[in-house]
C-alpha positions, 0 to 999 in steps of 0.5 A: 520531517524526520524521513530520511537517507537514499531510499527514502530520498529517491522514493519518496518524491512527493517529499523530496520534490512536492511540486514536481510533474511525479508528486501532483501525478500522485494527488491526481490518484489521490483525488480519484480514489476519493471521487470514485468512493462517494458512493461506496467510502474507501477505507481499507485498500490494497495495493498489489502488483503482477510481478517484483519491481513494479512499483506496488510499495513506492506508489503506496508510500507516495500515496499515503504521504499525498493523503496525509498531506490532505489533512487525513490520518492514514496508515500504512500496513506492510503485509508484504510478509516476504520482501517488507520494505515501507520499513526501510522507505521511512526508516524505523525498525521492522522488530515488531509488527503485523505478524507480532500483532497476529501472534500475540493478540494482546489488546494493548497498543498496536506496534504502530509506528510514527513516520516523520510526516503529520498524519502517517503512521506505519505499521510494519510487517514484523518477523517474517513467518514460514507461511504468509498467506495462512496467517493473512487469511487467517481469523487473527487477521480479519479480526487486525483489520476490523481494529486497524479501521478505527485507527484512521481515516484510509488504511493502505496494505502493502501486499506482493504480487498477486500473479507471484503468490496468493497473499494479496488475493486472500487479503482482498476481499477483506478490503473495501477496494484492490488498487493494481500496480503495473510498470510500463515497458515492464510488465506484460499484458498477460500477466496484467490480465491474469491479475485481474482475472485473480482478482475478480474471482475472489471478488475484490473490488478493483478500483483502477490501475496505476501505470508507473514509469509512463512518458510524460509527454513533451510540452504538457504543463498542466 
């Protein structure tokens, strides 16, 4: 496992710490996912927030890594075209990426990127562009996800937060299912309702809530 240095270090704790409360907290949201998509399979997912420093890109990262470990090929797509950071979490360049893929629609290789963990692969953001939300929306997106599809068996796409900017919202409904990640203590409950409310006019299909940074109850050890 070649994933290293201290962002990735303290991010990354189904790595760091695979038998901890936080790492099997993960595998439960990984084995819901899966539950709650048997009649409708999941492949293409985004994760989205309300606000910055929520946790959208840390629960993506620890996500992705739980469903590798599940012997499936997964792949992670930062289409956060304004604060890209899976780069820095598994530590490979950010020269080429999304937007590169968008730009230069060659029908060569995608700039997808090995990790360091069997079965995860990144495709980064790239240069960042002056009007993200345009080139998401755009034709050349639609036609990225439809081949990033057959590149593995769960695609996750890092988005910012939808209450900030209209990136993830444009991007939603082009995916089979919105995962919406909220901070406890941090984030207000009028903006988590505004999420939502975003969300479901665009018809995304949202499929649950994440809640970081919860107390973990005393004495509970199963």
């Amino acid at each position: 496992m070649a994933v290293n240095g201290t962002a990735a270090e303290r991010a990354l704790i189904t790595l760091r710490d695979p038998d901890s409360a936080a790492a099997e907290a993960y595998r439960t949201l990984r084995t819901n996912i899966l539950f709650s998509s048997l009649d409708r399979p999941l492949h293409t997912l985004v994760l989205t927030s309300t606000a910055p420093d929520e946790g959208k890109s840390t629960t993506l990262a620890n996500l992705a890594v739980t469903m590798a470990q599940a012997e499936q090929r997964v792949l992670m797509v930062d289409c956060d075209l304004r604060r890209p950071s899976l780069h820095s979490l598994f530590g490979v360049p950010n020269d080429r990426g999304v937007t590169s893929a968008l730009l230069e629609q060659s029908e060569g290789p995608l700039p997808i990127q090995e990790t360091g963990v069997a079965g995860l692969r990144l495709l980064a953001s790239g240069p960042l562009p002056p009007r993200p939300a345009d080139l998401l929306g755009s034709r050349r997106m639609g036609a990225l996800i439809e081949r990033l599809r057959g590149e593995a068996d769960m695609v996750l796409f890092d988005t910012p937060p939808v209450v900030a900017v209209t990136d993830a919202a444009v991007l939603a409904p082009r995916v089979d299912g919105v995962l919406l990640v909220l901070q406890a203590g941090h984030t207000r409950r009028d903006r988590a309702r505004e999420a939502r409310q975003m969300l479901e006019k665009v018809k995304a299909n949202i499929i649950g809530v994440v809640l970081n940074g919860s107390r973990l109850e005393r004495g509970y050890n199963y």
